[in-house]
C-alpha positions as CSV (number, residue, x, y, z in Angstrom):
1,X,147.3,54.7,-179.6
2,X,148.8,56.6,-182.6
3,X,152.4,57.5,-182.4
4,X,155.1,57.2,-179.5
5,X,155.7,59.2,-176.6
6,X,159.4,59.6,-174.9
7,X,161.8,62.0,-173.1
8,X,164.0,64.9,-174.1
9,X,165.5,66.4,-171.9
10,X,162.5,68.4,-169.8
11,X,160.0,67.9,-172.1
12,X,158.1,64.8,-173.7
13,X,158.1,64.4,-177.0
14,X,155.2,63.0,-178.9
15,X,156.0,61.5,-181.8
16,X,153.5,60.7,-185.0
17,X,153.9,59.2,-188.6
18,X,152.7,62.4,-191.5
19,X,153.0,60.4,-194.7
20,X,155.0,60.4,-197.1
21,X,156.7,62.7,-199.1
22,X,159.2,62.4,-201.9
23,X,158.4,58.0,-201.7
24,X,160.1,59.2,-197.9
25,X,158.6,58.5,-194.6
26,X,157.8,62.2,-192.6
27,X,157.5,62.1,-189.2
28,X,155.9,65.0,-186.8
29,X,156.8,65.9,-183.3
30,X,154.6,67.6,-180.7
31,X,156.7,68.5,-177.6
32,X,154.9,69.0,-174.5
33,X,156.0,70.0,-170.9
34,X,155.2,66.7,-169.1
35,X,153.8,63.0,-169.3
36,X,150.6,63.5,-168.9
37,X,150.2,66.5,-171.5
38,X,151.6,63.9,-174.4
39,X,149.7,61.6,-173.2
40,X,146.5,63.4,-173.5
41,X,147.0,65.0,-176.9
42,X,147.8,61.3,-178.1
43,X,144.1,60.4,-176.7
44,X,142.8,62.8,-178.5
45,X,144.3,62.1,-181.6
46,X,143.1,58.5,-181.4
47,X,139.6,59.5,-180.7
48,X,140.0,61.5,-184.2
49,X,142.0,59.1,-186.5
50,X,141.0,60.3,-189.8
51,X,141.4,64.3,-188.5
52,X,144.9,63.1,-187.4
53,X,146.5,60.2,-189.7
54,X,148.7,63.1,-191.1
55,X,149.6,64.8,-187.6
56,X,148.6,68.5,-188.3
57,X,146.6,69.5,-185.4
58,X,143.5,71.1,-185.4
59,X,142.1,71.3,-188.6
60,X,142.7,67.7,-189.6
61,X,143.5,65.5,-192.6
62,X,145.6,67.6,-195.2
63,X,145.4,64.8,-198.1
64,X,141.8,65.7,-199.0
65,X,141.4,69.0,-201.2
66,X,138.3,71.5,-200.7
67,X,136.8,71.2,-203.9
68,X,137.0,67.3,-204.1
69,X,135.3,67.3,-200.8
70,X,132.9,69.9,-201.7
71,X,132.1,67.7,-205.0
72,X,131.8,64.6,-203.5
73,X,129.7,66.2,-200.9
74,X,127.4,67.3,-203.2
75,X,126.8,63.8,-204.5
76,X,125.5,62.6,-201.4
77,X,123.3,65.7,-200.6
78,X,121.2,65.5,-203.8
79,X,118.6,62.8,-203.1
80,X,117.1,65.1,-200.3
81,X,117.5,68.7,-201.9
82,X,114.9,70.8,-204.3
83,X,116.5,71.0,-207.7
84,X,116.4,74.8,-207.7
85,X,118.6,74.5,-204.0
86,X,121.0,71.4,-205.7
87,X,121.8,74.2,-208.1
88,X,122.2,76.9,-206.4
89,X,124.9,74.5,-204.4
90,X,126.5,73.7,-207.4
91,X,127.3,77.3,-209.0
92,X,128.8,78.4,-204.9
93,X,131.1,75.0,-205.0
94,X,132.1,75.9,-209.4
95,X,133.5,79.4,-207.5
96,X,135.3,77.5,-205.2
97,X,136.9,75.0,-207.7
98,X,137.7,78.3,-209.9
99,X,139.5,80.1,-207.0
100,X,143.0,78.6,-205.9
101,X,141.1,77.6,-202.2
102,X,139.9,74.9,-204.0
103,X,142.9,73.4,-204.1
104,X,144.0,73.9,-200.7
105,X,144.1,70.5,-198.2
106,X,141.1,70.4,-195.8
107,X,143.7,70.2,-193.0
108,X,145.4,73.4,-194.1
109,X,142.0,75.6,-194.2
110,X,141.2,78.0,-191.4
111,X,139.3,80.9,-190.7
112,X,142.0,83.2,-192.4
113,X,141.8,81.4,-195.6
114,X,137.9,81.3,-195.9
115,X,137.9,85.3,-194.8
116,X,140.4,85.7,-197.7
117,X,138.0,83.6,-200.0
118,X,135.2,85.7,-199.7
119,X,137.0,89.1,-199.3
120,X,138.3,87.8,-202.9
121,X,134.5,87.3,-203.8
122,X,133.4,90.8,-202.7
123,X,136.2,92.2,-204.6
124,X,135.0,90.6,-207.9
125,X,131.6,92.6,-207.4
126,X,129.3,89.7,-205.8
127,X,127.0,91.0,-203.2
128,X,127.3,90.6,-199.5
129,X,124.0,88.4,-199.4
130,X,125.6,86.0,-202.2
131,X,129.3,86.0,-199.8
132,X,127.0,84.6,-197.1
133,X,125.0,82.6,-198.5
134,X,128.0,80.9,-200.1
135,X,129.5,81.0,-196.2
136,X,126.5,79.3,-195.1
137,X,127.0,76.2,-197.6
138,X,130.7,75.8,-197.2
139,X,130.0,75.8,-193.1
140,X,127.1,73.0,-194.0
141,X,129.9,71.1,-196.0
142,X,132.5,71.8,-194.0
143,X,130.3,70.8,-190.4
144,X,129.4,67.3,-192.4
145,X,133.4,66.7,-192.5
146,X,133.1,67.0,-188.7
147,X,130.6,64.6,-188.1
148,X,132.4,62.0,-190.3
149,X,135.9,62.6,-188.6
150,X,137.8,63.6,-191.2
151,X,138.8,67.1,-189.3
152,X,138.3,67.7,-185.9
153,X,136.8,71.8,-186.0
154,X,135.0,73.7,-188.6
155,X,136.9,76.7,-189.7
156,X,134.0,78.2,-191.2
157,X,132.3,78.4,-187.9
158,X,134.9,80.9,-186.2
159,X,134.8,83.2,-189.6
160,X,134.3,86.7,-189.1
161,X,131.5,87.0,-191.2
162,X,131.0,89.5,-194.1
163,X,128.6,92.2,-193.0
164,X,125.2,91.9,-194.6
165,X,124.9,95.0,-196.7
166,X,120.7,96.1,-196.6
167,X,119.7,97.5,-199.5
168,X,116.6,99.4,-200.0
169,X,114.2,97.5,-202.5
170,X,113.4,98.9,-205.8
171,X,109.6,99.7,-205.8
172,X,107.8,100.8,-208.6
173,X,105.3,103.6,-207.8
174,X,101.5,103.4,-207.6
175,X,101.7,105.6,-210.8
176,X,104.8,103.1,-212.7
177,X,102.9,99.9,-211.5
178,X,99.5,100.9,-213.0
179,X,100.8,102.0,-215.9
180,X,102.9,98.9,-216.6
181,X,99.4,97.0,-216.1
182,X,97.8,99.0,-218.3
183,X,100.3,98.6,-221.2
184,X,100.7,94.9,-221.0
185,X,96.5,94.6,-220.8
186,X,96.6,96.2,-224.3
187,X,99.9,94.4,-225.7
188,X,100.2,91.5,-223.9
189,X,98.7,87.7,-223.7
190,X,100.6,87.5,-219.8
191,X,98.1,90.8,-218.2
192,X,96.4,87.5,-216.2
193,X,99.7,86.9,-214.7
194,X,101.2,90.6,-214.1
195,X,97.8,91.5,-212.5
196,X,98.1,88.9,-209.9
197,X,101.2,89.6,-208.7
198,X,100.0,92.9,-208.3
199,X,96.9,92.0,-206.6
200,X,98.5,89.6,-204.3
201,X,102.1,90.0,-204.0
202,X,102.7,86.2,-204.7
203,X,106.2,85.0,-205.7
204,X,106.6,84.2,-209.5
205,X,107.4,80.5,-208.9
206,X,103.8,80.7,-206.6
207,X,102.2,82.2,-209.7
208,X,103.0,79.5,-212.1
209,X,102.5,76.8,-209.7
210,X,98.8,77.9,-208.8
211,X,96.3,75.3,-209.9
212,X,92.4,76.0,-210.7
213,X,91.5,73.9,-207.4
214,X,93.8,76.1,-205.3
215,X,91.1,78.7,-206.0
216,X,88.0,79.5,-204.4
217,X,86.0,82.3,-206.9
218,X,82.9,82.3,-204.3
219,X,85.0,83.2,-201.3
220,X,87.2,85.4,-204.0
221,X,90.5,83.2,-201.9
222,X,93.8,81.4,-203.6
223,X,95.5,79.1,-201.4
224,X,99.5,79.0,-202.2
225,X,100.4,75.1,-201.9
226,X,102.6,74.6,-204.7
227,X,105.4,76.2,-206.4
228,X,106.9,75.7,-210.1
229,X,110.6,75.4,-209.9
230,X,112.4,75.2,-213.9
231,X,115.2,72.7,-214.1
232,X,118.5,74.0,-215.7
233,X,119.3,71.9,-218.9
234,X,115.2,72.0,-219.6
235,X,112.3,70.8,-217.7
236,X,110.2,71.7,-213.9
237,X,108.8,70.4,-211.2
238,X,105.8,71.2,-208.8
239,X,107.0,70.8,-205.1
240,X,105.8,72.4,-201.9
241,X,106.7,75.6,-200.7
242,X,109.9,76.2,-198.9
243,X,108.6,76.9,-195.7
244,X,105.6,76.7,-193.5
245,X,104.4,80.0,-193.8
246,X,104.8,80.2,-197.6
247,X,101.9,78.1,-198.0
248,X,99.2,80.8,-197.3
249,X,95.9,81.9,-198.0
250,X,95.3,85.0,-200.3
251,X,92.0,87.2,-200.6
252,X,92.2,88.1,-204.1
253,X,90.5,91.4,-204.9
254,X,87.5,91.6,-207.3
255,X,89.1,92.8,-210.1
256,X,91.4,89.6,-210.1
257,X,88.4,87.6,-209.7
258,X,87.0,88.4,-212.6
259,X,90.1,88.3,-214.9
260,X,90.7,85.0,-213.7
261,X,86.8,83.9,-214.9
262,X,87.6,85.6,-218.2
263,X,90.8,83.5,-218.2
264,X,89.4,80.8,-217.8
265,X,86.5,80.8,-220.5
266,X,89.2,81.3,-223.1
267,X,91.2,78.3,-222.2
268,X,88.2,76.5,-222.5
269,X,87.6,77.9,-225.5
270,X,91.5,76.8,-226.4
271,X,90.6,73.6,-225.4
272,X,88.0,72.8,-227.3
273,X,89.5,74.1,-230.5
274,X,93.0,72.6,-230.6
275,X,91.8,69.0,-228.3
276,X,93.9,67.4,-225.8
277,X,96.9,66.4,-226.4
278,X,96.8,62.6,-225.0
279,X,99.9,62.5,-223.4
280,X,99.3,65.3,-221.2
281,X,102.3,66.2,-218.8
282,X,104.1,63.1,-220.1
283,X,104.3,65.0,-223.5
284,X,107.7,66.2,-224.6
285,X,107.2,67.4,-228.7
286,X,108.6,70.5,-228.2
287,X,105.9,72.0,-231.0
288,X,102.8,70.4,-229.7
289,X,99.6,72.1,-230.7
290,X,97.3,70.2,-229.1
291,X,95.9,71.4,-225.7
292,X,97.9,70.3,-222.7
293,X,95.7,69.9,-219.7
294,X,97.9,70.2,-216.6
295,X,95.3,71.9,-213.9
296,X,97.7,74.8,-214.0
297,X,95.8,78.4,-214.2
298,X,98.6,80.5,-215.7
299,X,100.0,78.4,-219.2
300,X,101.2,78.9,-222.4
301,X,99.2,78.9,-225.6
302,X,99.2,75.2,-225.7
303,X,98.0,75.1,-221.9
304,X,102.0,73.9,-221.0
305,X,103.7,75.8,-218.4
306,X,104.7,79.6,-218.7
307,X,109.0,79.4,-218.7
308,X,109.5,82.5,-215.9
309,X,113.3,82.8,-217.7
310,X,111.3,83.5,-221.3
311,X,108.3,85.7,-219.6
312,X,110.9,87.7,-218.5
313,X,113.0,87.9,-221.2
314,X,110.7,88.2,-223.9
315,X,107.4,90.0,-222.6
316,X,108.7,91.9,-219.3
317,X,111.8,93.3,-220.6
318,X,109.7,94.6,-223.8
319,X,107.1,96.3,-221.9
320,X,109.4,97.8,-219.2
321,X,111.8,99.0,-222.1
322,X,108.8,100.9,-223.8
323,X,108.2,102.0,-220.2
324,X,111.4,103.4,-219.3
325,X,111.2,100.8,-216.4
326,X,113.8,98.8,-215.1
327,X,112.8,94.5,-215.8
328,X,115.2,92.4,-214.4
329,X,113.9,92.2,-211.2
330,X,110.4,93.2,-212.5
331,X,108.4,90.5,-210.7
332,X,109.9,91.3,-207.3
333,X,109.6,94.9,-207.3
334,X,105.4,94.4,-208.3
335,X,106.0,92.1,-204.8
336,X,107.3,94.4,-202.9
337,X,104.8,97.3,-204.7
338,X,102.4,95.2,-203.0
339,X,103.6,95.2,-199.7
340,X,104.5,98.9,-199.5
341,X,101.1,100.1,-200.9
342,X,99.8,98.0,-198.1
343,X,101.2,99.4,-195.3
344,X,101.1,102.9,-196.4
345,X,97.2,102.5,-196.3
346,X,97.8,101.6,-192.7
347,X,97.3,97.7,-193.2
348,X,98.5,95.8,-190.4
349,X,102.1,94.4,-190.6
350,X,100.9,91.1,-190.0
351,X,98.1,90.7,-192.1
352,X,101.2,92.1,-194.8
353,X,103.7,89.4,-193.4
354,X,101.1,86.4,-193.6
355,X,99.8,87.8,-197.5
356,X,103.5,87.8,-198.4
357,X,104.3,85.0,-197.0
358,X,107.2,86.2,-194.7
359,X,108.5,83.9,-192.5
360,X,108.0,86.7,-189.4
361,X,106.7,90.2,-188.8
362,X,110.4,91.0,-188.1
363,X,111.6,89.6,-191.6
364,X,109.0,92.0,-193.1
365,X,109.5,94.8,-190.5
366,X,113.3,95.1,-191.4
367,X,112.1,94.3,-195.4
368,X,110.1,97.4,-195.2
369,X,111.6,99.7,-193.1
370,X,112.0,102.4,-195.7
371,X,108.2,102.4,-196.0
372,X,107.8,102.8,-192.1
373,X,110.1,105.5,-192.0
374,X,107.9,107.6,-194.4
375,X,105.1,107.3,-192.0
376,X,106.8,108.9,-188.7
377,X,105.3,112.7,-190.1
378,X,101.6,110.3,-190.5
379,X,101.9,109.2,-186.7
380,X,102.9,112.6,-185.5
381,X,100.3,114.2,-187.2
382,X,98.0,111.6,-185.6
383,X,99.6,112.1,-182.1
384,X,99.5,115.7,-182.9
385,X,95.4,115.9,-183.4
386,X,94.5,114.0,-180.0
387,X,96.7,116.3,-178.0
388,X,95.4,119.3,-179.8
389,X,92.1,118.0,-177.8
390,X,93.4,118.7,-174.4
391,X,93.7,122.1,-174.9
392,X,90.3,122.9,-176.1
């Protein structure tokens, strides 16, 4: 049993070894108001031996620092994370080692000083979403250090958590949308992939992942299975979609159909002018003018796959500047055109959730509410001409 119990006066005194500090020994004393209360707190503390080596109470070993904990952490959740979710980890545990709670003991944190930390991070104009999403890895961490004894509670678990602020998505109108179509059909080698995201709503990542098998011209169907993720320091990979529902089935309308048949004829032409390129995906000459044939439907001029950092940078932002429209979030505003020209033709919310890929009606209900909203005068119009019946 750690420590030593013993009398003072009324009370018992329980008495435990903290370290050391200054090369001297530190002791720490509980005081409790009988026997059997010092006793207990001593079980306790040698049921949790790593929380409590250093005595502090609740929130356990104080020798440890956040960010060490948070790096080492890290370490040991790689091997079963997506790369794009490894380092999205990494840039929420760089803010912690940059902000002075990185520094602070594991034993010392509670639900004060994580508040703190992310009323700092709201202050330094993050968004709420990005606050909790940080929240929500730094509770994973912190949950881990649990389970492996070295503190006793998670602090990030009794956090009064930053309030999630909605924002309305920006949606380009049916007027902006087709107009940005038909400017990048006449200026721009990417119209194959603008045109599906506008026909289907697909995520980027979705887009550039598709593969000519995942299609099915006759029955005018793609089937999401795969997404392209880009590495950062150069590089992808092809892995499956987060969730269950984002692998999906999408009926493609005709006019896709048919630009995706034209696509395809001029890679083939492609093809058979520059010739393969033998080492295929395996190829890494970043100048390569040979054809690269990787199965993918949307590529490059070389058949490699299209960098969604550079299409964005270099073809959106063009396009939408000569537009006056905004690009940085170009490809999820077409997404969300989708869905809202959808619904306001009186498609049903689920058919929208399973095209989108939403994880539940809800998710897309509460995405979408804006668009709802703008139908109550619709419904009461329609409510409105059945009553109008009765009194004929």
């Amino acid at each position: 049993m750690p420590g030593r119990i013993f009398k003072r006066g009324d009370s018992y005194v329980l008495k435990i070894y903290a370290g050391r500090e200054g090369g001297k020994k530190k002791d720490k004393w509980l005081t409790f108001g009988s026997r059997a209360e010092a006793e207990a707190a001593q079980r306790e503390l040698a049921s949790h031996t790593l929380a409590h080596s250093a005595g502090v109470g609740l929130y356990g070993n104080p020798r440890e620092r956040l960010c060490t904990y948070l790096v080492d952490w890290l370490k040991r959740q790689k091997p079963g994370l997506a790369p794009r979710t490894y380092e999205r980890y990494e840039t929420v545990i760089g803010q912690v080692r940059q902000d002075v709670i990185g520094a602070i003991p594991l034993g010392r944190l509670s639900p004060r000083v994580l508040e703190s930390y992310y009323a700092r991070r709201l202050d330094v104009g993050l968004s709420s979403s990005t606050v909790l999403y940080s929240h929500a890895v730094i509770r994973k961490a912190l949950q881990d250090a649990v389970r492996q004894d070295l503190i006793l509670q998670n602090p990030a678990a009794l956090v009064t958590r930053p309030k999630r602020t909605r924002t309305r998505p920006e949606v380009w109108t049916e007027a902006q949308t087709l107009l940005f179509l038909s400017e990048a059909k006449s200026s721009s080698q990417y119209y194959p992939v603008y045109l599906f995201a506008v026909g289907t709503g697909a995520r980027i990542g979705e887009i550039l992942g598709l593969r000519w098998k995942d299609l099915d011209p006759r029955e005018g169907m793609a089937y999401i299975t795969q997404t392209l993720q880009r590495l950062r320091g150069g590089g992808y990979v092809l892995k499956a979609p987060k969730t269950e529902r984002s692998g999906r089935a999408v009926a493609l309308p005709p006019e896709v159909v048919d630009e995706l048949h034209a696509l395809k004829a001029r890679q083939d032409e492609e093809r058979a002018r520059r010739g393969l390129c033998e080492a295929g995906e395996r190829c890494r000459a970043r100048h390569c003018r040979r054809w690269h044939d990787l199965g993918l439907v949307f590529v490059s001029e070389e058949g490699k796959p299209i960098h969604d950092g550079n299409l964005r940078r270099r073809d959106v932002k063009r396009l939408c500047e000569k537009l006056g429209l905004p690009w940085r979030r170009a490809f999820h505003t077409m997404r969300h055109a989708h869905g809202s020209y959808l619904l306001q033709r009186g498609v049903s919310i689920k058919v929208v959730q399973e095209r989108l890929g939403h994880s539940s009606a809800a998710f897309t209900l509460s995405t979408y509410t804006h668009v709802l909203s703008g139908m109550q005068d619709q419904a009461a119009r329609a409510v409105s001409a059945m009553l109008r019946q009765t009194r004929q």
